[in-house]
N, CA, C and O atoms as a CHARMM CRD file, in Angstrom:
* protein
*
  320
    1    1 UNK  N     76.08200  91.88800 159.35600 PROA 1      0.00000
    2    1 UNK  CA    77.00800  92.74100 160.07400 PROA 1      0.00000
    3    1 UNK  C     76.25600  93.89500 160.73000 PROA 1      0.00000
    4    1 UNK  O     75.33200  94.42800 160.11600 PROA 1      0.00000
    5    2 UNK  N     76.65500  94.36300 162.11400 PROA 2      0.00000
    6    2 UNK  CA    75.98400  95.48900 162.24400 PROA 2      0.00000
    7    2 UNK  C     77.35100  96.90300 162.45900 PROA 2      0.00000
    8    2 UNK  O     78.49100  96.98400 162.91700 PROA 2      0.00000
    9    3 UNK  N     76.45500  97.70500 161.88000 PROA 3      0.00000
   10    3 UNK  CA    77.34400  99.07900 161.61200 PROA 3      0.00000
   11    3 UNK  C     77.92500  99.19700 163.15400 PROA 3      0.00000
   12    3 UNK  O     77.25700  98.90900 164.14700 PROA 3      0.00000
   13    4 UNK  N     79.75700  99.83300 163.18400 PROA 4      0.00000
   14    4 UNK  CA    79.88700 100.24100 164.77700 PROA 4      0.00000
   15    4 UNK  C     80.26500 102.03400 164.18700 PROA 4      0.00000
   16    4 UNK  O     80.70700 102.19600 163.05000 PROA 4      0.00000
   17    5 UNK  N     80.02800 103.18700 165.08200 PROA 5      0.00000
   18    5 UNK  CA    80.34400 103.94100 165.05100 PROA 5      0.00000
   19    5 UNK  C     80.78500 104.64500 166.42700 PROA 5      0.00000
   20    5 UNK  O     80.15300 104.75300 167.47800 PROA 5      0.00000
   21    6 UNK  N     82.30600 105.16900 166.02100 PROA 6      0.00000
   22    6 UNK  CA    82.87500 105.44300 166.86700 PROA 6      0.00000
   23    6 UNK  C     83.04700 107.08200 167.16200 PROA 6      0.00000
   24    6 UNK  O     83.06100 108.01000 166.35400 PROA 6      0.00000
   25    7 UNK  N     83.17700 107.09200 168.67200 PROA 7      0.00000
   26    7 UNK  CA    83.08700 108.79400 168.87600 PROA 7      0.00000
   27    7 UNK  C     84.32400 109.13100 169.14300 PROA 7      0.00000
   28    7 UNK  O     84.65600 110.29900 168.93800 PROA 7      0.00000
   29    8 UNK  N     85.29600 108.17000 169.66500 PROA 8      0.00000
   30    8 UNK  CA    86.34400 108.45300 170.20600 PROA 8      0.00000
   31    8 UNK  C     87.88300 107.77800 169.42200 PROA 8      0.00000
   32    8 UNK  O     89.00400 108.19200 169.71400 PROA 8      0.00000
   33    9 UNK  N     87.59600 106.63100 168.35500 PROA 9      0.00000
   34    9 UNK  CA    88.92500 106.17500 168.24500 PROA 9      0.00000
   35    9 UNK  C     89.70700 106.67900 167.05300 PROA 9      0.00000
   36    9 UNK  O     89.13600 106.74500 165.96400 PROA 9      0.00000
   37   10 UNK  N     90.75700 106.97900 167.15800 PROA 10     0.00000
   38   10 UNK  CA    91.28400 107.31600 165.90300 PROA 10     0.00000
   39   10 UNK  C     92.66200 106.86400 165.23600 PROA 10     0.00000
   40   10 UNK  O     93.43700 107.43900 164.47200 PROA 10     0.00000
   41   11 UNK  N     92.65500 105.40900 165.92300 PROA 11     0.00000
   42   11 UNK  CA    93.66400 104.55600 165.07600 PROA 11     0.00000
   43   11 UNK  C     93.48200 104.65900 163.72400 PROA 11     0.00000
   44   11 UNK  O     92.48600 104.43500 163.03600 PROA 11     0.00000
   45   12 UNK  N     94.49000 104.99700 163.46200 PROA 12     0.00000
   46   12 UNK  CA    94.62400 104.52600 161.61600 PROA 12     0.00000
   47   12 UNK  C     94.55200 102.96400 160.84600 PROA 12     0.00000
   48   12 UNK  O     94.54000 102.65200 159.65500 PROA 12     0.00000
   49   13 UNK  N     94.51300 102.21300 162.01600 PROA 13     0.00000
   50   13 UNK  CA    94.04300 101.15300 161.36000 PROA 13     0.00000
   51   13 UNK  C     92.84700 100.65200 160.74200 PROA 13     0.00000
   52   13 UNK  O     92.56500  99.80300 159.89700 PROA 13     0.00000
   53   14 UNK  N     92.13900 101.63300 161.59500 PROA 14     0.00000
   54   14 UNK  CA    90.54200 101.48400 161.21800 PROA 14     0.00000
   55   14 UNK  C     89.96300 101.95700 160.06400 PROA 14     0.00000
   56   14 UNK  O     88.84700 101.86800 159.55100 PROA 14     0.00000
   57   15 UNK  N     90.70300 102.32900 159.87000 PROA 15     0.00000
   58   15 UNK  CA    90.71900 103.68800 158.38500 PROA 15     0.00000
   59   15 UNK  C     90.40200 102.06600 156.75300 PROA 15     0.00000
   60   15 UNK  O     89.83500 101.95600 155.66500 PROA 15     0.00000
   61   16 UNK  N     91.29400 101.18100 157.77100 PROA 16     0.00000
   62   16 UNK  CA    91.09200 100.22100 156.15300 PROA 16     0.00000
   63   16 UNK  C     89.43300  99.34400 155.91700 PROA 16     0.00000
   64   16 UNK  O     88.97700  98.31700 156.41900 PROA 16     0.00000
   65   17 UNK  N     88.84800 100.39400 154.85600 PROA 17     0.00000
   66   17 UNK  CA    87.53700  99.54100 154.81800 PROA 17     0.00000
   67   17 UNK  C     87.11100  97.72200 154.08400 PROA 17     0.00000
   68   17 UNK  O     86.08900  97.04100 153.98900 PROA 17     0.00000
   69   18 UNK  N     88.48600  97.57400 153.73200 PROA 18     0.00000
   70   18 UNK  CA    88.62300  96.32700 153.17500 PROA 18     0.00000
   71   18 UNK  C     87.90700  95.17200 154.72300 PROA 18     0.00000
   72   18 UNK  O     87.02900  94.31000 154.77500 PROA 18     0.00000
   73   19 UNK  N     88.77500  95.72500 155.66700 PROA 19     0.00000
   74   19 UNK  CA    88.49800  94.77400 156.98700 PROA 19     0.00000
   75   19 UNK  C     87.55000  95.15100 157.67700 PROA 19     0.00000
   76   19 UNK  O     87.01200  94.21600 158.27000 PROA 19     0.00000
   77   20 UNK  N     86.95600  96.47400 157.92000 PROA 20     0.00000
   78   20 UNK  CA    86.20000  97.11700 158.66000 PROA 20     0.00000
   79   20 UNK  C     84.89400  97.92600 157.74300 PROA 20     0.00000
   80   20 UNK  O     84.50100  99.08600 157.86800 PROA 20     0.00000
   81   21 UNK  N     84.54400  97.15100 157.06300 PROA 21     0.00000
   82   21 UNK  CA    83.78200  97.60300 155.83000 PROA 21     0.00000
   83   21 UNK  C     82.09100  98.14900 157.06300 PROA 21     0.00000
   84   21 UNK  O     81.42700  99.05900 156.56700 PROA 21     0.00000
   85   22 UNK  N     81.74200  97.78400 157.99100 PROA 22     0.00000
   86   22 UNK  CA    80.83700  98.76600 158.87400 PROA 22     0.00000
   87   22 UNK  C     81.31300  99.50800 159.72000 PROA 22     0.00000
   88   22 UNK  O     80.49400  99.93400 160.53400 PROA 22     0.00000
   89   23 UNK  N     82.37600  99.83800 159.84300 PROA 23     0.00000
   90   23 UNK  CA    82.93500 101.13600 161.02600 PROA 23     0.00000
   91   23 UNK  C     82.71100 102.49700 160.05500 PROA 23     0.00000
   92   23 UNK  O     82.76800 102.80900 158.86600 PROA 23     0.00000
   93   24 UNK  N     82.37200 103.18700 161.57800 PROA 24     0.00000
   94   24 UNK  CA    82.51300 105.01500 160.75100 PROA 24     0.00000
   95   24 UNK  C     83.16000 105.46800 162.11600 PROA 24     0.00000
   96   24 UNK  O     83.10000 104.80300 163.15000 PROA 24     0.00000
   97   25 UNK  N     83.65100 106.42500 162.01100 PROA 25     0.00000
   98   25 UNK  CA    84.20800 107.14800 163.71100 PROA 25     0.00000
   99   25 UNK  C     83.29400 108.98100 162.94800 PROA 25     0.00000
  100   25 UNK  O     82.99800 109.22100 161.77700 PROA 25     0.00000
  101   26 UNK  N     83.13900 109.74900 164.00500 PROA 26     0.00000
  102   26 UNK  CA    83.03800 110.47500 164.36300 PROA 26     0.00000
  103   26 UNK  C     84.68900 112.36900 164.57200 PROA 26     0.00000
  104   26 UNK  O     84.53500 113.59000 164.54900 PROA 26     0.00000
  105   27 UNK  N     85.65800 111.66400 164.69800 PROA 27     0.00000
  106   27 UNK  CA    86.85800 112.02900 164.78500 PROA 27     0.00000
  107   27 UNK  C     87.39900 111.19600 163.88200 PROA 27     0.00000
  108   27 UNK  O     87.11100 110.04200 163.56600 PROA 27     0.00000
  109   28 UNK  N     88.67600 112.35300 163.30900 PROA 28     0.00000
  110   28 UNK  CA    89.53600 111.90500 162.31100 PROA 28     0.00000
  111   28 UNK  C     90.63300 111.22000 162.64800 PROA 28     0.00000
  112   28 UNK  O     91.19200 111.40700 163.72800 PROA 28     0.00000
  113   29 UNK  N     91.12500 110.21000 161.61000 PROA 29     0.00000
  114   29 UNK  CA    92.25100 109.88600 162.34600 PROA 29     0.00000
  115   29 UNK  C     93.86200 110.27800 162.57100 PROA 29     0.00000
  116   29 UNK  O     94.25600 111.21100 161.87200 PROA 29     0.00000
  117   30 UNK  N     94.64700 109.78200 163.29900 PROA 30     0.00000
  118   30 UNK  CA    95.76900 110.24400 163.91100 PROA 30     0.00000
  119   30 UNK  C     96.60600 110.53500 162.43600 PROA 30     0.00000
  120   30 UNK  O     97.59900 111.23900 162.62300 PROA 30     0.00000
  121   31 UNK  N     96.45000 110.23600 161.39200 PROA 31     0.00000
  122   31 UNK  CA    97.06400 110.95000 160.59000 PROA 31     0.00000
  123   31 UNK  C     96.64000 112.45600 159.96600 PROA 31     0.00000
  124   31 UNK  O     97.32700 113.20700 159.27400 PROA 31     0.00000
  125   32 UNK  N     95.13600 112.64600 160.50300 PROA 32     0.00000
  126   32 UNK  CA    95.04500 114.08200 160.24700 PROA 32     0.00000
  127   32 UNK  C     95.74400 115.11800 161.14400 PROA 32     0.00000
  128   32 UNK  O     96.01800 116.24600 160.73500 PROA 32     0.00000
  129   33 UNK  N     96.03200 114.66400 162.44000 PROA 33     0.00000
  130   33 UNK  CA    96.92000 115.49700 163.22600 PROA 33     0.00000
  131   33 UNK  C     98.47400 115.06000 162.97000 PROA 33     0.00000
  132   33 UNK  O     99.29800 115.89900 163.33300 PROA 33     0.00000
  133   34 UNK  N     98.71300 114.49500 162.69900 PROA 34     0.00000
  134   34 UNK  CA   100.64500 114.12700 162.07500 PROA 34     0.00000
  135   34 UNK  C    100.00900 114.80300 161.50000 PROA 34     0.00000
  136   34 UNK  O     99.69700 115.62000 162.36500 PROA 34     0.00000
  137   35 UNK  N     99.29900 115.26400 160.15800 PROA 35     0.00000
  138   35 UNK  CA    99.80600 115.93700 159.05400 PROA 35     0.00000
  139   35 UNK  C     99.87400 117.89000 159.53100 PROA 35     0.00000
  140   35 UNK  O    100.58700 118.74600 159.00800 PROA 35     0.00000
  141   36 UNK  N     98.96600 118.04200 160.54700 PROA 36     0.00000
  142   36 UNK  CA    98.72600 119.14900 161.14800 PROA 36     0.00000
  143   36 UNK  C     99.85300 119.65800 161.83600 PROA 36     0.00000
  144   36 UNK  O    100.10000 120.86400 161.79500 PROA 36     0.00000
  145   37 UNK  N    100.78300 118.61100 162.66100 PROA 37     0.00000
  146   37 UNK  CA   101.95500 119.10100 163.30700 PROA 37     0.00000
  147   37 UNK  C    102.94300 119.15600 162.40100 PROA 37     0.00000
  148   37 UNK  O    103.73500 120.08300 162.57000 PROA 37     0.00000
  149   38 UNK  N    103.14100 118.42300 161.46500 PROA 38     0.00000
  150   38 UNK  CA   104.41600 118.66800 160.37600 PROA 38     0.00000
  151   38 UNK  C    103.72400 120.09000 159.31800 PROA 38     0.00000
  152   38 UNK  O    104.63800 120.52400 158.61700 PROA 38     0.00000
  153   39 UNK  N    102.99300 120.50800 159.18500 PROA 39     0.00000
  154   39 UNK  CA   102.82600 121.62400 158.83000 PROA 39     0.00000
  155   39 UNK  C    103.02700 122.90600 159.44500 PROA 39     0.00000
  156   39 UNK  O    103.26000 123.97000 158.87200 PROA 39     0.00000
  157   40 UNK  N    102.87200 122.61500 161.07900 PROA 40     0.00000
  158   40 UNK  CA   103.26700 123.62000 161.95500 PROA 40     0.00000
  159   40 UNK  C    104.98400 123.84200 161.85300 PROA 40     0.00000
  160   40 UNK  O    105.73800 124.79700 161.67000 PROA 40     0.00000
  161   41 UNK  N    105.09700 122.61300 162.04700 PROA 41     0.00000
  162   41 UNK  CA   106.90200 122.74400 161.73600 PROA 41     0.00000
  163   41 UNK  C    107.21200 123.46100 160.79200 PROA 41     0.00000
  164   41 UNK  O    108.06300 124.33900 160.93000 PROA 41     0.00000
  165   42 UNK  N    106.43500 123.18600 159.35500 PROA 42     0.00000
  166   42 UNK  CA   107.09400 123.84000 157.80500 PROA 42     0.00000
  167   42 UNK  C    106.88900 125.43500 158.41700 PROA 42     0.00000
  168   42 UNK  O    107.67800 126.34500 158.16400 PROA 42     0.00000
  169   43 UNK  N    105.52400 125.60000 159.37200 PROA 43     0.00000
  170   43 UNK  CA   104.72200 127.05800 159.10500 PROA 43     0.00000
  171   43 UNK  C    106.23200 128.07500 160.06800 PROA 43     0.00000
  172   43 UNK  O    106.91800 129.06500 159.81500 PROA 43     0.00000
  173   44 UNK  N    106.13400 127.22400 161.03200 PROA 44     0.00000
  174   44 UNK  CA   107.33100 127.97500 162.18500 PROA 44     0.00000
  175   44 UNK  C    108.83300 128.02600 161.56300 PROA 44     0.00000
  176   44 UNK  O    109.63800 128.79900 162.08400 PROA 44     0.00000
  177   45 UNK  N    109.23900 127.20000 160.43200 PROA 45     0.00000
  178   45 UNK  CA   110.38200 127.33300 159.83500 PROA 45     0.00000
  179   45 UNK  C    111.66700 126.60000 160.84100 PROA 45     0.00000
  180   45 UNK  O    112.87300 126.79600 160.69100 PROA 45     0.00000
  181   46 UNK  N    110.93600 125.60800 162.01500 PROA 46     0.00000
  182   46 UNK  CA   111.88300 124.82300 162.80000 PROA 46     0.00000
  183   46 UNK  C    112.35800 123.75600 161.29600 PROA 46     0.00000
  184   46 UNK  O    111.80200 123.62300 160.20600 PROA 46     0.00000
  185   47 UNK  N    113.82100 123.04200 161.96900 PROA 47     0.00000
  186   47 UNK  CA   114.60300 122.33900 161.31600 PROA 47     0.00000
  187   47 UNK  C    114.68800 121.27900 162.05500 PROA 47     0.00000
  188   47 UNK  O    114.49100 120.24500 161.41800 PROA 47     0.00000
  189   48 UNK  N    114.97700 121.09700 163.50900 PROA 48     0.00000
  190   48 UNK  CA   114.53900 119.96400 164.29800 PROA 48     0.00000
  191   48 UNK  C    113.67800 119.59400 165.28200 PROA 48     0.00000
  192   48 UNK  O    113.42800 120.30900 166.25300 PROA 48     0.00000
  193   49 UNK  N    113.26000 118.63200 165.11100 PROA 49     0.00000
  194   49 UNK  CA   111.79800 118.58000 166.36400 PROA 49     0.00000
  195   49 UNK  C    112.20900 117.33700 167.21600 PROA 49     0.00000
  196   49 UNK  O    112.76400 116.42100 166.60900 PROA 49     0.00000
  197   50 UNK  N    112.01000 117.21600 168.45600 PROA 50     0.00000
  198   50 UNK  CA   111.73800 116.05700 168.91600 PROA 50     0.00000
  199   50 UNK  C    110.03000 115.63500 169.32000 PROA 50     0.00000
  200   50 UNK  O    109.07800 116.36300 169.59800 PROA 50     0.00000
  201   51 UNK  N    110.12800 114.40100 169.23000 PROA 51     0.00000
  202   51 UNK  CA   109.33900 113.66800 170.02200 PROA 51     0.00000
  203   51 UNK  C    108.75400 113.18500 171.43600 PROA 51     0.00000
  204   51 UNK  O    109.71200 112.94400 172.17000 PROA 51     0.00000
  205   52 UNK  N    107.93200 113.03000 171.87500 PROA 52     0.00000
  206   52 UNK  CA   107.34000 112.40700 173.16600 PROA 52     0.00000
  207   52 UNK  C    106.11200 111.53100 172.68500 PROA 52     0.00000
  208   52 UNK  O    105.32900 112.06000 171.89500 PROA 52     0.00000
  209   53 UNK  N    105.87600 110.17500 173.12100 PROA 53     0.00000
  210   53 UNK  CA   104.53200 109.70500 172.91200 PROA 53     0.00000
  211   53 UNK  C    104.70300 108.41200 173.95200 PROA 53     0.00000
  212   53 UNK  O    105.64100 107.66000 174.21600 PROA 53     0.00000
  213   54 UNK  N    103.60800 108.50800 174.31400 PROA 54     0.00000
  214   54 UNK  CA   102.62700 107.58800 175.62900 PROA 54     0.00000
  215   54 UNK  C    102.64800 105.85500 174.79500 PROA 54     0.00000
  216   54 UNK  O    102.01500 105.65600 173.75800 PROA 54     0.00000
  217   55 UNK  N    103.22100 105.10000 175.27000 PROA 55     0.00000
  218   55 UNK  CA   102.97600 103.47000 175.10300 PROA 55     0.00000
  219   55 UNK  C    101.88500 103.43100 174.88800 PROA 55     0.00000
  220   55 UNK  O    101.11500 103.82200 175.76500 PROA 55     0.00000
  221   56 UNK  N    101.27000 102.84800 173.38800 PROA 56     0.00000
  222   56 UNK  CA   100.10600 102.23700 173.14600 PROA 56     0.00000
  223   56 UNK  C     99.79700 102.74600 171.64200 PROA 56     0.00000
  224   56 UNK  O    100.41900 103.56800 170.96800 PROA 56     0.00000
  225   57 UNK  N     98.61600 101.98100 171.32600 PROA 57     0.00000
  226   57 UNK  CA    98.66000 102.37000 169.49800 PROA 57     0.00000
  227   57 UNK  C     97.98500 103.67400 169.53000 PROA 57     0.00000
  228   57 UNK  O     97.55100 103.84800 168.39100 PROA 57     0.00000
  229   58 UNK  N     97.59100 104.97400 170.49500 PROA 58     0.00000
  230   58 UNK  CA    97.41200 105.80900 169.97700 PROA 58     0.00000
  231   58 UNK  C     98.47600 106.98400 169.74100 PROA 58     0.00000
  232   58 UNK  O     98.47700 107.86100 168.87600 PROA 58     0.00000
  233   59 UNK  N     99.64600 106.65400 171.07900 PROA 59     0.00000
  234   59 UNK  CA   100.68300 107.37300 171.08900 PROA 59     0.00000
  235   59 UNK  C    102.27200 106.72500 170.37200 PROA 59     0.00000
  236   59 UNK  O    103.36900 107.27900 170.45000 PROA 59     0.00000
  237   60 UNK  N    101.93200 105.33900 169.65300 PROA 60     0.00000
  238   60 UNK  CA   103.11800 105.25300 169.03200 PROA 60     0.00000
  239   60 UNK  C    102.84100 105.24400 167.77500 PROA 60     0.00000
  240   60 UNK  O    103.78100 105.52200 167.03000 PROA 60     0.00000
  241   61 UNK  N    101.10900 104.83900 166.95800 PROA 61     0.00000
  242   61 UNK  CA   101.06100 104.89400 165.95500 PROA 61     0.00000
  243   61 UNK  C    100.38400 106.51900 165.41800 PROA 61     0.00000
  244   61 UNK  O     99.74200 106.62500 164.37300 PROA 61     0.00000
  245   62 UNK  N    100.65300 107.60800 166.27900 PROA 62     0.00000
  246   62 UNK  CA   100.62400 108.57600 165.86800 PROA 62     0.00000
  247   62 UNK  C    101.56500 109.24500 165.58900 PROA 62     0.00000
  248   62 UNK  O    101.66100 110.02100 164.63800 PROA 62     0.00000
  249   63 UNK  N    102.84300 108.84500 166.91600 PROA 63     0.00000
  250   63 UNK  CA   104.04300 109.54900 166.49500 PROA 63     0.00000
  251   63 UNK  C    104.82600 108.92600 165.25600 PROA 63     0.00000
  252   63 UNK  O    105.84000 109.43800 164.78100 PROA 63     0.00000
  253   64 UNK  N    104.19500 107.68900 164.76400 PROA 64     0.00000
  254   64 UNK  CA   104.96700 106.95600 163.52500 PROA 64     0.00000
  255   64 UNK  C    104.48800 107.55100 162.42800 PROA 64     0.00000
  256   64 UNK  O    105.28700 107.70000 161.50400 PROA 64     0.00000
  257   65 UNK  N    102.79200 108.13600 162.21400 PROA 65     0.00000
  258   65 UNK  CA   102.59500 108.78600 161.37800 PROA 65     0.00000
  259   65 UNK  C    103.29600 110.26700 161.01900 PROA 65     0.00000
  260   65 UNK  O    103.82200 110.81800 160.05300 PROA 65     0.00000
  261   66 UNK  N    103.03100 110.49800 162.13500 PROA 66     0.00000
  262   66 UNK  CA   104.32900 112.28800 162.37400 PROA 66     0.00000
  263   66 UNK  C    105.25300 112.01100 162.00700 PROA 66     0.00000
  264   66 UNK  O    105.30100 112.57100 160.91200 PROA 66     0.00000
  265   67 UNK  N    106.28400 111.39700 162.16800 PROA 67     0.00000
  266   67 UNK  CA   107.50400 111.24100 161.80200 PROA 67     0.00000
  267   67 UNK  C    108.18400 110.54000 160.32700 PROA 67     0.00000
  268   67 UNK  O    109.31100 110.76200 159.88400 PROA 67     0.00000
  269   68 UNK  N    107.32700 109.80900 159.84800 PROA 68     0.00000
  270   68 UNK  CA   106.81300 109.27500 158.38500 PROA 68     0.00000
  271   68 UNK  C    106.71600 110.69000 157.51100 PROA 68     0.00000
  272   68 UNK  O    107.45100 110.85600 156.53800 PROA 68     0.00000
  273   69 UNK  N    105.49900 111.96100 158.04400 PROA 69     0.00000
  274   69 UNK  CA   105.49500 112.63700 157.32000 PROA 69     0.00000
  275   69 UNK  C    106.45000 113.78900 157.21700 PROA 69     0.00000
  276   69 UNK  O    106.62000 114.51900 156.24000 PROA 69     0.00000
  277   70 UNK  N    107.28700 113.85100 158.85700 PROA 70     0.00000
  278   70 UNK  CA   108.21500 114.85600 158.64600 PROA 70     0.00000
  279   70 UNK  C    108.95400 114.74600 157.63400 PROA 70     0.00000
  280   70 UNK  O    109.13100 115.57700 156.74300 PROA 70     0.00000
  281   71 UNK  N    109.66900 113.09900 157.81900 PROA 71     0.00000
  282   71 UNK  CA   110.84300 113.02500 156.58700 PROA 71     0.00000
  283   71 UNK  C    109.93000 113.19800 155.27200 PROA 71     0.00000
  284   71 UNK  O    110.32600 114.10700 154.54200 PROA 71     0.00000
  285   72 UNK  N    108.99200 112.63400 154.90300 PROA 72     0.00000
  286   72 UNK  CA   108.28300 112.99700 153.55600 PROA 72     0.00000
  287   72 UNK  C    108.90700 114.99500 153.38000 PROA 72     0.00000
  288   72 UNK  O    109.52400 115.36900 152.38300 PROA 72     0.00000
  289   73 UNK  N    108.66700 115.63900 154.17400 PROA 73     0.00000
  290   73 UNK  CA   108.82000 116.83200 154.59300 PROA 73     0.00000
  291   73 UNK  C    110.44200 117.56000 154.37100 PROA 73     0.00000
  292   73 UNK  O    110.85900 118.70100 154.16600 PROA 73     0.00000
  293   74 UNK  N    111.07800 116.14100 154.54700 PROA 74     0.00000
  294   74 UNK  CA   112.29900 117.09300 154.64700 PROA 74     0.00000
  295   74 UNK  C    112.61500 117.72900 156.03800 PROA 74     0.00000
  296   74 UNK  O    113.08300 118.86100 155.91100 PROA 74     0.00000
  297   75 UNK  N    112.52000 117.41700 157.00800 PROA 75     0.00000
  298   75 UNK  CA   112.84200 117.49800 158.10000 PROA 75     0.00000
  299   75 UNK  C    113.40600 115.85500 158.99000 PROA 75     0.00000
  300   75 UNK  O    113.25800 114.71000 158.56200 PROA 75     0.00000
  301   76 UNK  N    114.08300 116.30900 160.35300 PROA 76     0.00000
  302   76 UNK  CA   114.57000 115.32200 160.84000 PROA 76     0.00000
  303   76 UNK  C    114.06000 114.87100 162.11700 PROA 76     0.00000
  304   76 UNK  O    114.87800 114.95100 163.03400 PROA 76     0.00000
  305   77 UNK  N    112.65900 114.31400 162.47500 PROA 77     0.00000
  306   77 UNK  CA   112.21800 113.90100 163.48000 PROA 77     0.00000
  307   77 UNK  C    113.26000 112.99600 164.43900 PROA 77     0.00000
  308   77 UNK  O    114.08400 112.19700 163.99200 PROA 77     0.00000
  309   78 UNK  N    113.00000 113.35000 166.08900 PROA 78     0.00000
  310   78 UNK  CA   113.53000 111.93900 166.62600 PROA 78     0.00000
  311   78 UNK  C    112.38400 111.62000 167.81400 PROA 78     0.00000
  312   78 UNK  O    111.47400 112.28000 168.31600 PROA 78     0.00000
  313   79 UNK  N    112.82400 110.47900 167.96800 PROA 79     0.00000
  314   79 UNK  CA   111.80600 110.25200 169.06500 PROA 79     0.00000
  315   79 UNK  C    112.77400 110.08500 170.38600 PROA 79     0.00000
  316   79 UNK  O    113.89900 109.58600 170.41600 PROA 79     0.00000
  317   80 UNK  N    112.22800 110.48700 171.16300 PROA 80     0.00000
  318   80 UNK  CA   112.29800 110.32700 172.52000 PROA 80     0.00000
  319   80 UNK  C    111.77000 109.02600 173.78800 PROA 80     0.00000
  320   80 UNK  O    111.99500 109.20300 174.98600 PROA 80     0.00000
């Protein structure tokens, strides 16, 4: 196998080393920012948020992580 390292991707799929046992990325993935925006929410004391995200796995499987963690959160995400 040869090692791939990435500068730019940050699907969360890649994250599973079972399948991808030589990937490393460089950037974290899209669940470190879901967890960053649902904290902004707790920090600002909003109760509802909406959504916007761009067609494709970086803008739907990020807003799925965001919204996964709002309700973890106790808040009521929607998407748009």
């Amino acid at each position: 196998m040869i090692p791939q390292i990435s500068y730019a991707s940050t699907a969360p799929e890649l994250s599973d080393d079972r399948r991808y046992d030589f990937f490393s990325r460089v950037v974290p993935p899209d669940s470190f920012q879901a967890q960053a925006m649902v904290d902004i929410v707790k920090a600002m004391g909003w109760n509802y948020v909406s959504t916007v995200a761009s067609e494709g796995s970086y803008g739907e499987k990020g807003v799925d992580a965001f919204m996964q963690l709002s309700r973890e959160a106790g808040k009521t995400p929607d998407l748009l």
